[in-house]
GUROPA-463684 format. One record per residue (C-alpha): chain; x negated, z negated, y negated; residue number from 1. Coordinates in nm, 4 decimals, always signed. Layout:
<sites>
[site A; [X; Z; Y]; NUM]
...
</sites>
This chain:
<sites>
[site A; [-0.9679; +0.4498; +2.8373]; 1]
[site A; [-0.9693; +0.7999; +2.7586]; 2]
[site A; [-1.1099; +1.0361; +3.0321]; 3]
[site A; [-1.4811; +1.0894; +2.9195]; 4]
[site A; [-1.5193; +1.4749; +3.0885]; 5]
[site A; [-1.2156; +1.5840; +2.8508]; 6]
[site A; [-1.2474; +1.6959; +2.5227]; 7]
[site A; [-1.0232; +1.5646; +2.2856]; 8]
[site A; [-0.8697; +1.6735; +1.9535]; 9]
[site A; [-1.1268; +1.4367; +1.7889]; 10]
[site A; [-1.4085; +1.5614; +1.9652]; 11]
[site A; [-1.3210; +1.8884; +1.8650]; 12]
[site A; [-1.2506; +1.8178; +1.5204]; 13]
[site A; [-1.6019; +1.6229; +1.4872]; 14]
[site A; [-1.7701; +1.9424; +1.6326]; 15]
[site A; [-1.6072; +2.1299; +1.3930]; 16]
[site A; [-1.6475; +1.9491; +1.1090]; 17]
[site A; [-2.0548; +1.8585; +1.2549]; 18]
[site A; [-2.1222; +2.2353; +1.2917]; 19]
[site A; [-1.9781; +2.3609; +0.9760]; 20]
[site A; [-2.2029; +2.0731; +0.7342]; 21]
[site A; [-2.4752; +2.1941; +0.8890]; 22]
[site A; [-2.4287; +2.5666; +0.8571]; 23]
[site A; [-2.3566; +2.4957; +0.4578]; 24]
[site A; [-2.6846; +2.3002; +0.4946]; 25]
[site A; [-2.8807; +2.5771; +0.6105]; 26]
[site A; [-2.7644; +2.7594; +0.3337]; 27]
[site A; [-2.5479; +3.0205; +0.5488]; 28]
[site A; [-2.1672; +3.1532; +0.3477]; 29]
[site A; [-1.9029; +3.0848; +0.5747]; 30]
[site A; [-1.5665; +3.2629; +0.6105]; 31]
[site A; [-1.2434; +3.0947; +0.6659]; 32]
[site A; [-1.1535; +3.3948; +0.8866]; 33]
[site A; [-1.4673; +3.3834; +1.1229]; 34]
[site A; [-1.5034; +3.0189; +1.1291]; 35]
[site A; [-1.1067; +2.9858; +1.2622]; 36]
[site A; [-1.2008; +3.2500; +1.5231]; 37]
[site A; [-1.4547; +3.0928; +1.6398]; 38]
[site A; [-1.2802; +2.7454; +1.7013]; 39]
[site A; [-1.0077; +2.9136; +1.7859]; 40]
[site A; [-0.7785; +2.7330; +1.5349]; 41]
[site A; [-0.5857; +2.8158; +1.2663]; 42]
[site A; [-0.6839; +2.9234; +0.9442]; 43]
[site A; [-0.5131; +2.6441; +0.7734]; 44]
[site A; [-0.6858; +2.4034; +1.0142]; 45]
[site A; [-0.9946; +2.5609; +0.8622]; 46]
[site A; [-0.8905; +2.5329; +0.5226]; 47]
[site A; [-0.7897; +2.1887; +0.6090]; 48]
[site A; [-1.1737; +2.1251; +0.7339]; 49]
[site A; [-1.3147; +2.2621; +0.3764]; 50]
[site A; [-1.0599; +2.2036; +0.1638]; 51]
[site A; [-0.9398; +1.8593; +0.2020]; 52]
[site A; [-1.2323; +1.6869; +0.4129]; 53]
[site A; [-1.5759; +1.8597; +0.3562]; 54]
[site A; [-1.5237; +1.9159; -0.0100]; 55]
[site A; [-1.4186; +1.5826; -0.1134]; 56]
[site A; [-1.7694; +1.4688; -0.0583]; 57]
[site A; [-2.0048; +1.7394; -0.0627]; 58]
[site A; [-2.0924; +1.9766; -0.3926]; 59]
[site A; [-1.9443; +2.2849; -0.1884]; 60]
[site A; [-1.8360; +2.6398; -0.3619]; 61]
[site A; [-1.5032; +2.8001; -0.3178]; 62]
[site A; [-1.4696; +3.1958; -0.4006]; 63]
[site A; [-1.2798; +3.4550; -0.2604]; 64]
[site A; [-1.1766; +3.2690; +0.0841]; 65]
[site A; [-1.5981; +3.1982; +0.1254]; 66]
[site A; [-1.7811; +2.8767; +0.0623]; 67]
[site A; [-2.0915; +2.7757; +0.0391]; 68]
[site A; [-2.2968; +2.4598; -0.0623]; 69]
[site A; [-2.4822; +2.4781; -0.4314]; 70]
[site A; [-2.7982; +2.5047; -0.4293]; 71]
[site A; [-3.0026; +2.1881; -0.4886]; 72]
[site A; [-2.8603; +2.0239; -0.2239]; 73]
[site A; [-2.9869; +2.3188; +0.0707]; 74]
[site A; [-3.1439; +2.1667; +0.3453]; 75]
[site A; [-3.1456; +1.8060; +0.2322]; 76]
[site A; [-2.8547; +1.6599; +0.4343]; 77]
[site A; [-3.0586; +1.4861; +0.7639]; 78]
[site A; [-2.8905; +1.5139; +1.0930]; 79]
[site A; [-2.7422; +1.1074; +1.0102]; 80]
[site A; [-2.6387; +1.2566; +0.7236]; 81]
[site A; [-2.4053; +1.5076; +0.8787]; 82]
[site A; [-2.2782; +1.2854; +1.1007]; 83]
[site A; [-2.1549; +1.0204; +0.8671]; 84]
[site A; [-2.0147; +1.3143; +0.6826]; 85]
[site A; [-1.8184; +1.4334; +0.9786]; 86]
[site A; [-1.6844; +1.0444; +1.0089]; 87]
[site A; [-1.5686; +1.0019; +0.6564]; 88]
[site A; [-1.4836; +1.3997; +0.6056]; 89]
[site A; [-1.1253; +1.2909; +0.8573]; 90]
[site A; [-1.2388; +1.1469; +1.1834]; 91]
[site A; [-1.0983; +0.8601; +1.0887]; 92]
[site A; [-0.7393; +0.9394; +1.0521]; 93]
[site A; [-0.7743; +1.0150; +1.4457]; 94]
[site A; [-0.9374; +0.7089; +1.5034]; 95]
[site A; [-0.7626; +0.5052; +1.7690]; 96]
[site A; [-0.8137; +0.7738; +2.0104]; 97]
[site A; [-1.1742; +0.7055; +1.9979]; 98]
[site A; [-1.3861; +0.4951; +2.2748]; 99]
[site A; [-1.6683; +0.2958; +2.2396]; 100]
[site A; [-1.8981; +0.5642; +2.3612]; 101]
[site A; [-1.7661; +0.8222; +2.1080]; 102]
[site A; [-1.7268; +0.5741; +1.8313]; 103]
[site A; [-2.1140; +0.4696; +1.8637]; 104]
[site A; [-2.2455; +0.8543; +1.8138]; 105]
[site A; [-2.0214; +0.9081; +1.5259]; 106]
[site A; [-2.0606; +0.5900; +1.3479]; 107]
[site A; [-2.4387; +0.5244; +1.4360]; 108]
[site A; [-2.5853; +0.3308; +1.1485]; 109]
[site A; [-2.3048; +0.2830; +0.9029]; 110]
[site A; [-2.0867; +0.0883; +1.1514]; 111]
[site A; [-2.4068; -0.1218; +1.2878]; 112]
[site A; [-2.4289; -0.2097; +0.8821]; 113]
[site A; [-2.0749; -0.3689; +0.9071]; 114]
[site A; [-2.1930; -0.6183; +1.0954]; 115]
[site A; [-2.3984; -0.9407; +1.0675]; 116]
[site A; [-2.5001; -1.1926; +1.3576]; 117]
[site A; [-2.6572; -1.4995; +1.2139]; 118]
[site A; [-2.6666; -1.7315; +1.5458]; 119]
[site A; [-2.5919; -1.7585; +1.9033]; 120]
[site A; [-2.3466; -1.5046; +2.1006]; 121]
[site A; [-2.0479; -1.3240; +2.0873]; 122]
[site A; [-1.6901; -1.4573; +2.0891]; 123]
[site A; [-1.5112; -1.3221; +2.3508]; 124]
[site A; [-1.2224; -1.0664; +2.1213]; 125]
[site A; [-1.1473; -0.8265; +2.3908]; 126]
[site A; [-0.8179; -0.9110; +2.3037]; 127]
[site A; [-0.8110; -0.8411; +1.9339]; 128]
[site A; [-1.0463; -0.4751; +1.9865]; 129]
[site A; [-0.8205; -0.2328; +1.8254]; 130]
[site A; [-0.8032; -0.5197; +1.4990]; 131]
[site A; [-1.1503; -0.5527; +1.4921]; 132]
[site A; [-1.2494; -0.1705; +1.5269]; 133]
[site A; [-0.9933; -0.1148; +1.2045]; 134]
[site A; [-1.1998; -0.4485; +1.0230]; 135]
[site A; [-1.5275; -0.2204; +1.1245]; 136]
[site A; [-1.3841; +0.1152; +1.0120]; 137]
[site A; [-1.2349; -0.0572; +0.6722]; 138]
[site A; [-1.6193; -0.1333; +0.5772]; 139]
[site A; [-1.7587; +0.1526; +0.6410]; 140]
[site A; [-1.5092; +0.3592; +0.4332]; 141]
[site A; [-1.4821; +0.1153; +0.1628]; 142]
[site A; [-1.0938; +0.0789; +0.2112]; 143]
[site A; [-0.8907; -0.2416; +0.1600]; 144]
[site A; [-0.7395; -0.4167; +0.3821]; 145]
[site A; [-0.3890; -0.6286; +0.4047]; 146]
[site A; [-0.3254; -0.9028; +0.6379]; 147]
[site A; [-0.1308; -1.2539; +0.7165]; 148]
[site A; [-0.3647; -1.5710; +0.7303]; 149]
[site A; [-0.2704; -1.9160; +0.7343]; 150]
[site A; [+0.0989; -1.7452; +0.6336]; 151]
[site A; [-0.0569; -1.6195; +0.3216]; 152]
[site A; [+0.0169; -1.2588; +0.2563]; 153]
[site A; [-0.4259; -1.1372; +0.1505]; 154]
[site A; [-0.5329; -0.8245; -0.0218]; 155]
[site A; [-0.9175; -0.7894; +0.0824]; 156]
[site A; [-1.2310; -0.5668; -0.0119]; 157]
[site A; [-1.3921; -0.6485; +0.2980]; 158]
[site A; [-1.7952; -0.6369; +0.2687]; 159]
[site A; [-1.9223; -0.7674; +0.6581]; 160]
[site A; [-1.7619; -0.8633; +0.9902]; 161]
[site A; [-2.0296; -1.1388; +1.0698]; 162]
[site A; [-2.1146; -1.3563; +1.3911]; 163]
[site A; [-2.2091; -1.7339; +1.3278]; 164]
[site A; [-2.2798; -1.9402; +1.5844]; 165]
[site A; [-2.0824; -1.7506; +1.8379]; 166]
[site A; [-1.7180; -1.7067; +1.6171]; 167]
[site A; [-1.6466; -1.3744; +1.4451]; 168]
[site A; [-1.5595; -1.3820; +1.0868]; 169]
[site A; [-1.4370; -1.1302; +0.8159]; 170]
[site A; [-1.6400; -1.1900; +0.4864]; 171]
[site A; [-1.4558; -1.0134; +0.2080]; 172]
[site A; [-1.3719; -1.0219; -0.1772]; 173]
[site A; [-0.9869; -1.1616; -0.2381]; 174]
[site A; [-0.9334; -1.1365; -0.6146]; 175]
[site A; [-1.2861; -1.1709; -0.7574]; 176]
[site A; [-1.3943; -1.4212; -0.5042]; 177]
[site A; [-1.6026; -1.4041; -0.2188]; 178]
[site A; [-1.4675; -1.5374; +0.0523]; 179]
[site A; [-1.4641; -1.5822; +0.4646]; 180]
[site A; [-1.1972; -1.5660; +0.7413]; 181]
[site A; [-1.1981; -1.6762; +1.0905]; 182]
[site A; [-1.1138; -1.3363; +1.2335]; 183]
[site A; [-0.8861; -1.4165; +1.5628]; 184]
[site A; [-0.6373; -1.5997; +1.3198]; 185]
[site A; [-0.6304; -1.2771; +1.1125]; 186]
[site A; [-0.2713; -1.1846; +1.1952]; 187]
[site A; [-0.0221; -0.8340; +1.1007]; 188]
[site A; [-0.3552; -0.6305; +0.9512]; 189]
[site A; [-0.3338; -0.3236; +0.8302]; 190]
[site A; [-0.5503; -0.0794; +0.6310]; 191]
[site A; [-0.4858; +0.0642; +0.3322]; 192]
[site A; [-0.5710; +0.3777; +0.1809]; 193]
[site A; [-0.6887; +0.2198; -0.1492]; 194]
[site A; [-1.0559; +0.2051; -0.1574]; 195]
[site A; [-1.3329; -0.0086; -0.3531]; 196]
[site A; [-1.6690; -0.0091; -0.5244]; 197]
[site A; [-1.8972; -0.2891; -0.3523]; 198]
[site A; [-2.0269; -0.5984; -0.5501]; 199]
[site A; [-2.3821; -0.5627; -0.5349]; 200]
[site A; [-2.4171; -0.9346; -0.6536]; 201]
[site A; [-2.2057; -1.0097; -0.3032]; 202]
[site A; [-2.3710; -0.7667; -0.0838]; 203]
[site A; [-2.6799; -1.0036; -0.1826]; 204]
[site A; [-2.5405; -1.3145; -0.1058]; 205]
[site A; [-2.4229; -1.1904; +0.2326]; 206]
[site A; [-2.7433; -1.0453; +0.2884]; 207]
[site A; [-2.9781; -1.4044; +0.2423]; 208]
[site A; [-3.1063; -1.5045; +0.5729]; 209]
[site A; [-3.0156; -1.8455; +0.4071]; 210]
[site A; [-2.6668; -1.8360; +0.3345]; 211]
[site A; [-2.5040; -1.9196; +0.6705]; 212]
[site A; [-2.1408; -1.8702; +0.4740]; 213]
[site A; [-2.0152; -1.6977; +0.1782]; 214]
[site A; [-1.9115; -1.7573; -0.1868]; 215]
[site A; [-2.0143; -1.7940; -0.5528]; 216]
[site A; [-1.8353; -2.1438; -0.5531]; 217]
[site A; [-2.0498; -2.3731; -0.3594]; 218]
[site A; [-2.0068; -2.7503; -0.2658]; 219]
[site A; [-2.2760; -3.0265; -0.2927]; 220]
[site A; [-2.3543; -3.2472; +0.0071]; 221]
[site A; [-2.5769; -3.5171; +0.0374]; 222]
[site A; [-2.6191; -3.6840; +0.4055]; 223]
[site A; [-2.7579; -3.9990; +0.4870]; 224]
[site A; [-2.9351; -3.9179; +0.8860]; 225]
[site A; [-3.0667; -4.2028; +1.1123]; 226]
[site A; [-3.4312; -4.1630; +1.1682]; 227]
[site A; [-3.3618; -4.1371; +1.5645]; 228]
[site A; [-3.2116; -3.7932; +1.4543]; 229]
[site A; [-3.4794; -3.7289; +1.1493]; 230]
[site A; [-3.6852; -3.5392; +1.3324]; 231]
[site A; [-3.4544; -3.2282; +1.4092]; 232]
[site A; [-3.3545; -3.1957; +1.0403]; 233]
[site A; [-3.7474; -3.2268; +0.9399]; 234]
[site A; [-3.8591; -2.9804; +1.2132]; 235]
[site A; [-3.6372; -2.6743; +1.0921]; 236]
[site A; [-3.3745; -2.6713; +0.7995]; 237]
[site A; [-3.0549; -2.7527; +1.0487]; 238]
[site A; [-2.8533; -2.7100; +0.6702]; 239]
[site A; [-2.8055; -2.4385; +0.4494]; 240]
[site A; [-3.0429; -2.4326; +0.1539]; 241]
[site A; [-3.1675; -2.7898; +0.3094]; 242]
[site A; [-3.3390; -3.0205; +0.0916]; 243]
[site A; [-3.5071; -3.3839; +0.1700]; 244]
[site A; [-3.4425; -3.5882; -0.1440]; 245]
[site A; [-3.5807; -3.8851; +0.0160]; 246]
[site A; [-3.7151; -4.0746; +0.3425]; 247]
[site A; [-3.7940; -4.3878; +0.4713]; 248]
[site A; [-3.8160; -4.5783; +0.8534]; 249]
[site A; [-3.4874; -4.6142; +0.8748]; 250]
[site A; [-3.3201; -4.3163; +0.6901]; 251]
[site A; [-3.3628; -3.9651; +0.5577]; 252]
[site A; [-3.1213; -3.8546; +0.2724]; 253]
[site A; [-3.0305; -3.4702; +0.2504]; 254]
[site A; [-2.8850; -3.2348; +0.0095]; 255]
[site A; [-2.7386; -2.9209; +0.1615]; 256]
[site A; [-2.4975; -2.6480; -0.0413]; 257]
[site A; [-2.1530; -2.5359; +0.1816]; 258]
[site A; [-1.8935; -2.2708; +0.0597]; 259]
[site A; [-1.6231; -2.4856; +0.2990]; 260]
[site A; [-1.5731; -2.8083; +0.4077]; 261]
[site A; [-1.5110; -2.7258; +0.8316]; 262]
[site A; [-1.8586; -2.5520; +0.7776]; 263]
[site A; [-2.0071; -2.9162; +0.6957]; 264]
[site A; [-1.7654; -3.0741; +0.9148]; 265]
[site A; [-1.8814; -2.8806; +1.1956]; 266]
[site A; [-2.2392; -3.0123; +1.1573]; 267]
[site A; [-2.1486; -3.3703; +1.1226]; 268]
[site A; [-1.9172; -3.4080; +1.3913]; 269]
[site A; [-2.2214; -3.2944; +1.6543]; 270]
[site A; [-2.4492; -3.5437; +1.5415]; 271]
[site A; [-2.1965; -3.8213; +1.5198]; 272]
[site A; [-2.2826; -4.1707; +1.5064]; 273]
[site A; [-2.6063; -3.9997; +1.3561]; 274]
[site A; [-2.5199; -3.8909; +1.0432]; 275]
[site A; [-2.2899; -4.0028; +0.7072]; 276]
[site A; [-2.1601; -3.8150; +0.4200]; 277]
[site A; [-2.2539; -3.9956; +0.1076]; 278]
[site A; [-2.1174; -3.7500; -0.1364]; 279]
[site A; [-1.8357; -3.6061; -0.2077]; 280]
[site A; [-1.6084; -3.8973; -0.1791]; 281]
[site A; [-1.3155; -3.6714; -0.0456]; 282]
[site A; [-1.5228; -3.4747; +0.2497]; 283]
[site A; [-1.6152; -3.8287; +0.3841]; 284]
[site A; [-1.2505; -3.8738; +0.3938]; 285]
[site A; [-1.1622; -3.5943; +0.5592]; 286]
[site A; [-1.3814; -3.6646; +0.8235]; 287]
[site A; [-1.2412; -4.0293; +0.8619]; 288]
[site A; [-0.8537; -3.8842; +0.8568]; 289]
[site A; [-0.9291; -3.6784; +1.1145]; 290]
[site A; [-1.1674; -3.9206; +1.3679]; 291]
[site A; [-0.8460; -4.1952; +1.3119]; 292]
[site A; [-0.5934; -3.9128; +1.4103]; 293]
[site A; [-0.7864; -3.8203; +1.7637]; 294]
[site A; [-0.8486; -4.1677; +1.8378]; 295]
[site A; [-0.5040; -4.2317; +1.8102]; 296]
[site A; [-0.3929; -3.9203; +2.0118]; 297]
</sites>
């Protein structure tokens, strides 16, 4: 871990960058000439600053080696406003060299937005930081991402990094279609410099306190649960988008909607001898295949 009493060149360059936004803010012309004097940098680092980082996202003025912001926009940045600014104006090129401590002041909201925690706690993924930092970074910049999975070579427009029931996954658009990845099996990532335009129709259904997983292709299950178990299902919806189609003494049928089958799977396999998949044919199956192959272990 770095030493925290140390500047470093990304602290300096987030100063930097942090102090000249809000100078333009408050209206004030700034010089490329007094501003690299006053870092004590270069006056290409300066131009660097303005040129390549400040002005790709702000509506700032260039004339005779001065620059200031246009008008309507005086005095409306907030301080959170800045700050972002400073993160996506180049901090992150420098990124790895930044701790947690750092990384929280600079990222603030933004990066708390990248991430979703549905149930229970965290998976332990000390060991996977650095990948899940770059996941993090990825969403908040809007850049794609490239990685191995099940030795499939994915191109991914990732949307949230969420938490449910204590596993980390990467929820992301592949192609068109939304869909979800156990993050520690993530393997050889890498992000790219190629950025994206979020789905709003996807940043809705990742948003719905009732979708506990992700995608516009969904998969009908209907359950047939012992009424010794009834009770649990009846007290709170244990399913997603849960729905009682019909009870009796003995039995209570359920119709739940799953993006995956291990999602379902999951469920059932807790509240085995409880519980029976009645539809689809092929998930019961599954489930079968895969009780015969531990018994015979």
């Amino acid at each position: 871990m770095m030493n925290k009493e140390m500047p470093t060149k990304t602290d300096k360059l987030a100063v930097r960058l942090t102090s000249i936004i809000t100078r333009l803010n408050a209206g004030e012309i700034l010089s490329v000439k007094e501003l690299a004097d006053e870092f004590a940098v270069t006056q290409r680092s300066i131009q660097k600053d303005l040129n390549e980082r400040v002005m790709q996202f702000l509506p700032v003025t260039h004339k005779n080696g001065q620059y200031y912001m246009e008008a309507y926009l005086l005095g409306r940045l907030t301080y959170d406003d800045i700050r972002d600014f400073a993160l996506l104006s180049g901090i992150n090129k420098l990124y790895p060299a930044i701790d947690d401590s750092a990384l929280s002041d600079i990222l603030n909201k933004k990066v708390s937005d990248a991430l979703l925690v549905k149930a229970g706690a965290y998976e332990d993924i000390s060991a996977k930081k650095e990948e899940f930092d770059l996941i993090r970074l990825a969403i908040v910049l809007k850049h794609q991402l490239c990685f191995t999975y099940k030795d499939k070579k994915r191109l991914l427009n990732p949307y949230k990094l969420v938490n449910n029931n204590a596993i980390w996954y990467l929820v992301g658009d592949e192609g068109g279609e939304l869909k979800t990845y156990s993050f520690t099996k993530i393997e050889k990532l890498c992000k790219t410099e190629k950025s994206f335009t979020p789905n709003n129709d996807y940043n809705e259904i990742i948003n719905d306190p009732n979708n506990k997983w992700f995608s516009k292709n969904k998969i009908k299950v209907i359950l047939e649960i012992d009424s010794s178990v009834a009770e649990y299902f009846l007290r709170r919806e244990l399913l997603p988008h849960q729905v009682v189609l019909k009870q009796t003494k003995k039995k209570l049928i359920v119709q739940t909607t799953v993006a995956y089958d291990e999602e379902m799977l999951k469920i059932i396999r807790y509240w085995i001898p409880h519980i029976k998949i009645v539809e689809p044919y092929e998930l019961d199956e599954r489930l079968r295949e895969e009780l015969s192959a531990y018994l015979h272990t």
